[in-house]
C-alpha positions as CSV (number, residue, x, y, z in Angstrom):
1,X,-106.0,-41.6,-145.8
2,X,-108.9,-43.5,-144.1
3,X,-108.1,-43.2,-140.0
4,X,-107.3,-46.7,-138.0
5,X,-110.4,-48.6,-137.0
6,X,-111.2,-48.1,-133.4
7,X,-110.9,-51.2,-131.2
8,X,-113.9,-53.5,-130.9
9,X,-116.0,-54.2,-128.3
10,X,-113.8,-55.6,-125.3
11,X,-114.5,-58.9,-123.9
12,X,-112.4,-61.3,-121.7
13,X,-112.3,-62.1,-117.9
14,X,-111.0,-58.6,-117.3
15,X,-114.2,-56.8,-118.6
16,X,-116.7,-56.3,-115.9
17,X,-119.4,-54.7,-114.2
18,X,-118.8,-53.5,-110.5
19,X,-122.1,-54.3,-109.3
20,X,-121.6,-58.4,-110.3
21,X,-117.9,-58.2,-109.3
22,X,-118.9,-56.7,-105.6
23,X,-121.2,-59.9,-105.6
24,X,-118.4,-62.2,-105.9
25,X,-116.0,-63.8,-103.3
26,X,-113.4,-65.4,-105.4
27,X,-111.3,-62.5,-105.9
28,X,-110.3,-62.5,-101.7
29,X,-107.3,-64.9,-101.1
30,X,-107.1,-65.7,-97.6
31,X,-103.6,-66.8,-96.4
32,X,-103.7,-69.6,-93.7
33,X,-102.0,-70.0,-90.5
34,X,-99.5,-72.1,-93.0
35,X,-99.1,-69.4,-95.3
36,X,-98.0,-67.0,-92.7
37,X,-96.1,-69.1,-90.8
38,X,-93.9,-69.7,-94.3
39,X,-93.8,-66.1,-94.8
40,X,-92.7,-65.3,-91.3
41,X,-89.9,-67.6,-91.9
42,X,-88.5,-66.1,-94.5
43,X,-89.5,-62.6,-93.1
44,X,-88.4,-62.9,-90.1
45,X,-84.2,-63.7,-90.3
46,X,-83.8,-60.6,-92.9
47,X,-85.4,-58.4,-90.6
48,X,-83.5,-59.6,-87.8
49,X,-80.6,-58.7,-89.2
50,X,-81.3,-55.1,-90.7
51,X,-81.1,-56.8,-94.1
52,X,-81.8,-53.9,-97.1
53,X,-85.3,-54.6,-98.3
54,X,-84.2,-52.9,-101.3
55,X,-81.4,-55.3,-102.4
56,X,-83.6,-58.5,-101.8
57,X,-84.1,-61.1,-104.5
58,X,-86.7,-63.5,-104.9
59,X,-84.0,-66.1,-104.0
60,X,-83.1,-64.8,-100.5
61,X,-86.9,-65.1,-99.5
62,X,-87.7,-68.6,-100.1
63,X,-91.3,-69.3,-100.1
64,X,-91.6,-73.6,-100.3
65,X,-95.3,-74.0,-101.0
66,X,-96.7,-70.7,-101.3
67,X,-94.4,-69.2,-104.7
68,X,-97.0,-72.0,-106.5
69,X,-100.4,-70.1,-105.3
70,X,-98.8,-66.6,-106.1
71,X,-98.2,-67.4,-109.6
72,X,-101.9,-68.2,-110.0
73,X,-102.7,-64.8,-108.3
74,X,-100.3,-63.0,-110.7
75,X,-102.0,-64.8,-113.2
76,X,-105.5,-64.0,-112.0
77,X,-103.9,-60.1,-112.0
78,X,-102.3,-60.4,-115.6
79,X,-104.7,-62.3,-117.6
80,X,-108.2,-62.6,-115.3
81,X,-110.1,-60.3,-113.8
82,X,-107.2,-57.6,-113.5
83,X,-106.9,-57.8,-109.6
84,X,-107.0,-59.8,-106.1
85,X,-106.6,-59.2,-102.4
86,X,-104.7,-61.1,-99.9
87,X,-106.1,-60.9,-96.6
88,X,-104.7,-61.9,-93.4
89,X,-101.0,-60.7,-92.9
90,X,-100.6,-60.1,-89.3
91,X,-99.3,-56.6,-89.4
92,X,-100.6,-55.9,-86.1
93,X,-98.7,-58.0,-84.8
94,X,-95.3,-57.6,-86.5
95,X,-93.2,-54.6,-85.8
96,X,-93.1,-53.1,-88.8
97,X,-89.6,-54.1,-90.5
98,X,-91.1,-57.2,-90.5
99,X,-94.2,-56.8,-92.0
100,X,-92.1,-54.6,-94.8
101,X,-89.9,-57.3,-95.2
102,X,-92.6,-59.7,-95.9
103,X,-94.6,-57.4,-98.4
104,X,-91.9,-56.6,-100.5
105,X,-90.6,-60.7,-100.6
106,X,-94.5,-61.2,-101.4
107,X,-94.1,-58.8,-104.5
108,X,-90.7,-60.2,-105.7
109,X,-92.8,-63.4,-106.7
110,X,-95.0,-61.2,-108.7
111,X,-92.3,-58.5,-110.3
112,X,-89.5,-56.3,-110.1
113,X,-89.9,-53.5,-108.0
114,X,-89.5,-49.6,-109.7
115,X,-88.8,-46.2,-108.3
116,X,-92.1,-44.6,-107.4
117,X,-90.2,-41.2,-107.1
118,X,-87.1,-39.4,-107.7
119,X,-85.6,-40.3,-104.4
120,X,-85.7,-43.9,-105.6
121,X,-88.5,-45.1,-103.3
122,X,-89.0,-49.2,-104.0
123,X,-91.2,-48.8,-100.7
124,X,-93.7,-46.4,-100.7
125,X,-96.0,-44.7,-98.1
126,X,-99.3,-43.9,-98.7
127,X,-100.5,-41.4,-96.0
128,X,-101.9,-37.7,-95.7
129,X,-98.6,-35.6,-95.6
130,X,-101.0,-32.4,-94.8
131,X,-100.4,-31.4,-98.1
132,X,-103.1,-30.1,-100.9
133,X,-102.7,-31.1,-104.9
134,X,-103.6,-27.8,-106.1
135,X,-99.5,-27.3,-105.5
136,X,-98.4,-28.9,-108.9
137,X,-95.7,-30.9,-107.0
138,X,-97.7,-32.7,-104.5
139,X,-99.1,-36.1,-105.6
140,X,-102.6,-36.6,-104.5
141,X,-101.6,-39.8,-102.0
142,X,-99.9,-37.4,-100.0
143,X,-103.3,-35.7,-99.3
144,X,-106.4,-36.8,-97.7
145,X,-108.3,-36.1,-100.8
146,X,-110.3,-38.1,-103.1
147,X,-107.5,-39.5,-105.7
148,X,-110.4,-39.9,-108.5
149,X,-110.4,-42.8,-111.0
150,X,-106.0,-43.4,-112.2
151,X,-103.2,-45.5,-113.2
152,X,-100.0,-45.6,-111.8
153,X,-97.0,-45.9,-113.8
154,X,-96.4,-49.5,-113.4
155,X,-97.7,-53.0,-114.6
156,X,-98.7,-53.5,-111.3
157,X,-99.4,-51.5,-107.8
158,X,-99.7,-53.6,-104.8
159,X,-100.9,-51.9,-101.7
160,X,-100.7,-53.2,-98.0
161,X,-103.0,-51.5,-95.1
162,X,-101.2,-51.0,-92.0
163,X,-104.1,-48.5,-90.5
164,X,-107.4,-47.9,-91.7
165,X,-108.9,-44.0,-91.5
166,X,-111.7,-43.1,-89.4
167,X,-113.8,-42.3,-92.1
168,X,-113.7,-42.9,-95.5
169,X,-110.7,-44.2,-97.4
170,X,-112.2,-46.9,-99.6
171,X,-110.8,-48.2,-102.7
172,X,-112.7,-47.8,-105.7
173,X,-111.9,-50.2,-108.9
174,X,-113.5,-50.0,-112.5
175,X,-112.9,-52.0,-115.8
176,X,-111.2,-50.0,-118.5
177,X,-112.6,-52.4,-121.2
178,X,-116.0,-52.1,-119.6
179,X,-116.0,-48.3,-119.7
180,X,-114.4,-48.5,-123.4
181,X,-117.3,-50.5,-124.4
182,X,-120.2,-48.0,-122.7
183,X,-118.4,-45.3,-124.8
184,X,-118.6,-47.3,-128.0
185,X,-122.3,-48.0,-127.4
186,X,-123.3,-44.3,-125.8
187,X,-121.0,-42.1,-127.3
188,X,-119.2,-43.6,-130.9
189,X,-118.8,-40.2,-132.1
190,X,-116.1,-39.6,-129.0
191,X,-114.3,-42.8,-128.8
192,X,-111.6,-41.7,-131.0
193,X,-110.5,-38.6,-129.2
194,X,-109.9,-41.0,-126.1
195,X,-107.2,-42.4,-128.5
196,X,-105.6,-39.4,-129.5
197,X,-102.3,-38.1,-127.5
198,X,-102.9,-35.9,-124.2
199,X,-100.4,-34.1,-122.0
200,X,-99.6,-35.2,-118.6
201,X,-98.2,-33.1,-115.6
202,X,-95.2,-35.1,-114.2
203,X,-95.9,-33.4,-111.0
204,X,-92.1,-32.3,-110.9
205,X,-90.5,-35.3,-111.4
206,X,-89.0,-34.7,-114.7
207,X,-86.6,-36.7,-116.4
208,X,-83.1,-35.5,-117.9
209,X,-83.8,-34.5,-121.6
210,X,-87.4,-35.0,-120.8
211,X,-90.4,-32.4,-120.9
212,X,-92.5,-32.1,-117.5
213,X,-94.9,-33.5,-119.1
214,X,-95.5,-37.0,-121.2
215,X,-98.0,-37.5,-124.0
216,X,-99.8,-40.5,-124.3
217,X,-103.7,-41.3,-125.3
218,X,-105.7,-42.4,-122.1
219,X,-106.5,-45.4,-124.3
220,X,-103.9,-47.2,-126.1
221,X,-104.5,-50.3,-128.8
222,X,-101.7,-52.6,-129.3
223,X,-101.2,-56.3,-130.2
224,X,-105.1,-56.8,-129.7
225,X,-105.1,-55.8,-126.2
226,X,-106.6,-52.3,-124.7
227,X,-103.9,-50.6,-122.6
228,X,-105.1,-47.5,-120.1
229,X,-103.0,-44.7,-118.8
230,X,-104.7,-41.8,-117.2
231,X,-104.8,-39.3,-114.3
232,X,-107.4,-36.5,-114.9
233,X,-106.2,-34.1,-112.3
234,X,-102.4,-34.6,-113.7
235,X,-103.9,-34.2,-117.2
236,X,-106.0,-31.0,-116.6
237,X,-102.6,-29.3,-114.5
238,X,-100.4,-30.4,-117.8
239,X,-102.6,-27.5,-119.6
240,X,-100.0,-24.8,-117.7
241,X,-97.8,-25.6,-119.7
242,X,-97.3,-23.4,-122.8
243,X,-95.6,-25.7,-124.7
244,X,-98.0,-28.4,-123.5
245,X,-100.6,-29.5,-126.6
246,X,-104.1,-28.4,-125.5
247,X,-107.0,-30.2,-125.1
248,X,-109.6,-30.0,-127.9
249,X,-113.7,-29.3,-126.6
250,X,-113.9,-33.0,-128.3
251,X,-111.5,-34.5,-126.0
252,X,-112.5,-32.7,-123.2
253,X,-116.4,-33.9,-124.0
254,X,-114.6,-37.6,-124.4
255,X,-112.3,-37.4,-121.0
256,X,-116.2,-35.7,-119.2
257,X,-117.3,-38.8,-120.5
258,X,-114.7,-41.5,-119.7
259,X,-115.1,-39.8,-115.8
260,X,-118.7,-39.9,-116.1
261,X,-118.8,-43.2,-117.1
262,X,-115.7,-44.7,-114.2
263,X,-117.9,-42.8,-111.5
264,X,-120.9,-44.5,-112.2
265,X,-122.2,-47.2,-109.9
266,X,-123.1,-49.5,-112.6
267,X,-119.4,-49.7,-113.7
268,X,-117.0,-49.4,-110.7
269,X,-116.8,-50.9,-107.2
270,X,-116.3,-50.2,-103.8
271,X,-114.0,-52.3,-101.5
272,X,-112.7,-51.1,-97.9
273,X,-108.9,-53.0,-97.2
274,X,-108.4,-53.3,-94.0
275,X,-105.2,-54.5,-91.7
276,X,-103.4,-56.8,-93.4
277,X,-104.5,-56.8,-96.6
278,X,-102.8,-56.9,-99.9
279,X,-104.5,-55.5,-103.1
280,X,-103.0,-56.1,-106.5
281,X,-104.0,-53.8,-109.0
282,X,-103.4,-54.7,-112.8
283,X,-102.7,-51.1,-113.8
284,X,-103.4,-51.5,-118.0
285,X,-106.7,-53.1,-117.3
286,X,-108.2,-51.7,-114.7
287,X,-108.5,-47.7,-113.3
288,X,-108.3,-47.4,-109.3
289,X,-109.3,-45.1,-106.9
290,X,-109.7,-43.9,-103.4
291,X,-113.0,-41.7,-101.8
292,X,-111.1,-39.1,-99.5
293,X,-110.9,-39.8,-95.5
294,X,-110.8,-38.2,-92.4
295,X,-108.2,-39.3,-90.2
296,X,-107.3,-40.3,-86.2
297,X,-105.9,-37.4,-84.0
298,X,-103.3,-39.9,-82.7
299,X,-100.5,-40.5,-85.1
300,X,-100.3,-43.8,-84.5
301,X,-103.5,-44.8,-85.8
302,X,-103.1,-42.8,-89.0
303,X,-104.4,-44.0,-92.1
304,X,-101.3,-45.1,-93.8
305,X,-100.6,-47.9,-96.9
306,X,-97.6,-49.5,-98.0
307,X,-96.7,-49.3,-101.6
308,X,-95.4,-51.7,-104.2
309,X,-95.1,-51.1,-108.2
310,X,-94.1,-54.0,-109.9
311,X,-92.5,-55.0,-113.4
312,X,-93.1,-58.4,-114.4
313,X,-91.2,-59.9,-116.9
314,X,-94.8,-61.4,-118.4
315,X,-96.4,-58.8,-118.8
316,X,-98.6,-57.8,-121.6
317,X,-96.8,-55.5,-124.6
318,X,-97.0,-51.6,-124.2
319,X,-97.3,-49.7,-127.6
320,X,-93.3,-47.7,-127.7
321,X,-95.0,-44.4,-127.2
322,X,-95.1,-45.8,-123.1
323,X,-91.5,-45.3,-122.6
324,X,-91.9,-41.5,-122.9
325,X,-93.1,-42.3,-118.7
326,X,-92.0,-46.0,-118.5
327,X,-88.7,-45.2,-119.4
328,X,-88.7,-48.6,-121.3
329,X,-91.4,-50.7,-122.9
330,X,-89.7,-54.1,-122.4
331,X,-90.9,-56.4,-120.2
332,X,-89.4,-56.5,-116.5
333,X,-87.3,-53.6,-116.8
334,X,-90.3,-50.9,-117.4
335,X,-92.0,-48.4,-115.1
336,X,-91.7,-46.3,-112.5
337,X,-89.8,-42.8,-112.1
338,X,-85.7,-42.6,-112.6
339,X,-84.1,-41.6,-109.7
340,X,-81.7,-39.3,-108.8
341,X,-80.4,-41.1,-106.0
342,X,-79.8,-44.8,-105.2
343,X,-82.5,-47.2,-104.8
344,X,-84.0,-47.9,-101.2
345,X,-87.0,-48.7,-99.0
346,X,-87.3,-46.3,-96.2
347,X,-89.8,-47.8,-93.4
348,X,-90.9,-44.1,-92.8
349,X,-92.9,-42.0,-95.4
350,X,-91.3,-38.8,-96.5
351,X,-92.4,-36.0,-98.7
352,X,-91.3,-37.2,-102.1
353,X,-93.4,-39.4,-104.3
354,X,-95.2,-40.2,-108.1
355,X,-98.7,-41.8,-108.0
């Protein structure tokens, strides 16, 4: 039986270079002293209130003028360049049930939020816990360690800064079509193993029924469209597993490769958020990453991120091997980890967490 034909060479708005992205401007969306003031309005009476960020729906945070702007940027995300960052929310101003108030209403315009953990966080905290990922429980956004180049198990992440490390801490974003297309021209003889099934450490968030791990190919061809799903560090720990598949020396040479190739300067891109911005992260398109960071002494000043992952109902279509970690491959109700408890969004971060 002859095998499939790999994909072809990738092209589309979503395939680029980091040096010629960092060069361009038009991926910042500044919101306007109108914009805020609309979001205020509809931030402000919920978190007056106490309202339960988790059970908002789009329709209990009306946004008049601005819903219009962030379909485009959920378009720009979806079918563009595979990102964009908001910049301006005044979060040092607002106490911060406001300001979590307003990010999650933001998302709800751009997806249903998922469980990113087993303590069904809609709200998550990105912050160093003072924990280390060589315990195979601890997701590396708990640390202060480099992240390296990763999905997370949504169509989209959205992150808001709230406090901005002392050193380091800068987000990292390369094209997956761009770095399928360098192996096709450096490497043709290892593109296919980057198709073939790996195992992935769940990190102890397991499913009922399910194996710790999931096994999915880092790159994923479906309905014409190149799909990435990958986490090095969380595929090298699924290898303690003995029941675990292991990896062949050609997909390790491939994955050496596929790192190699994300970590180079002529692929990827350096950004550094800072307060108030909103970055939007189109999860089977691109790979993200963050350089690790020292932090403040005072705990105030910590670095520390707000979390969204998103589910929109337009969202591209996932090959059916995805619901061995998205639970589901249909659109809007995909992604994320099941949880074992009801949904919520605490305002505090806590030890649990997928990423």
């Amino acid at each position: 039986m002859q095998p499939d034909p790999l994909p072809p060479l990738q092209l589309g708005p979503q395939v680029w270079l980091g040096p010629a992205m960092a060069a361009r401007q038009d991926w910042i969306e500044p919101l306007s002293a109108t914009d805020i003031a609309e979001i205020e309005a509809a931030a402000a009476p919920l978190a007056a209130r106490g309202a339960d960020i988790a059970g908002l729906q789009v329709q209990d945070f009306p946004l008049p003028t601005l819903a219009r702007r962030l379909a485009q940027i959920q378009h720009d995300v979806l079918a563009g360049r595979g990102f964009a960052l908001l910049r301006g929310l005044p979060v040092a101003q607002w106490p911060l049930r406001l300001t979590a108030t307003a990010f999650y209403g933001l998302g709800l315009y751009l997806g249903r939020p998922v469980s990113q953990n087993a303590q069904g966080h809609l709200l998550g905290h990105v912050r160093d816990l003072g924990l280390k990922s060589d315990d195979p429980k601890v997701r590396i956004y708990q640390t202060a360690e480099r992240q390296t180049f990763h999905t997370d198990s949504c169509d989209i992440v959205g992150l808001l800064c709230l406090q901005t490390a002392r050193e380091g801490g800068h987000s990292a974003l390369v094209s997956t079509g761009a770095v399928w297309n360098a192996v096709l021209q450096q490497r043709p003889d290892l593109a296919a193993a980057l198709l073939q099934p790996v195992a992935t450490d769940r990190r102890g968030e397991v499913p009922p029924g399910q194996q710790p791990f999931f096994t999915i190919p880092v790159l994923n061809w479906f309905e014409g469209r190149l799909s990435g799903i990958y986490h090095r560090s969380y595929v090298d720990s699924a290898q303690r597993f003995a029941d675990a598949p292991k990896l062949s020396p050609l997909q390790t040479e491939a994955l050496d490769l596929f790192d190699a190739l994300c970590n180079s300067p002529d692929m990827h891109f350096l950004m550094t958020l800072q307060r108030g911005d909103i970055q939007l992260v189109h999860n089977h398109a691109l790979l993200h990453d963050r350089t690790a960071f020292t932090d403040w002494p005072e705990p105030e000043r910590r670095h520390h991120l707000l979390r969204l992952w998103l589910a929109p109902a337009n969202a591209r279509p996932l090959p059916p091997v995805y619901a061995q970690r998205y639970g589901s491959v249909v659109p809007g109700a995909r992604g994320g980890v099941r949880p074992t408890v009801p949904l919520n969004a605490p305002l505090e971060p806590g030890a649990g967490g997928a990423g």
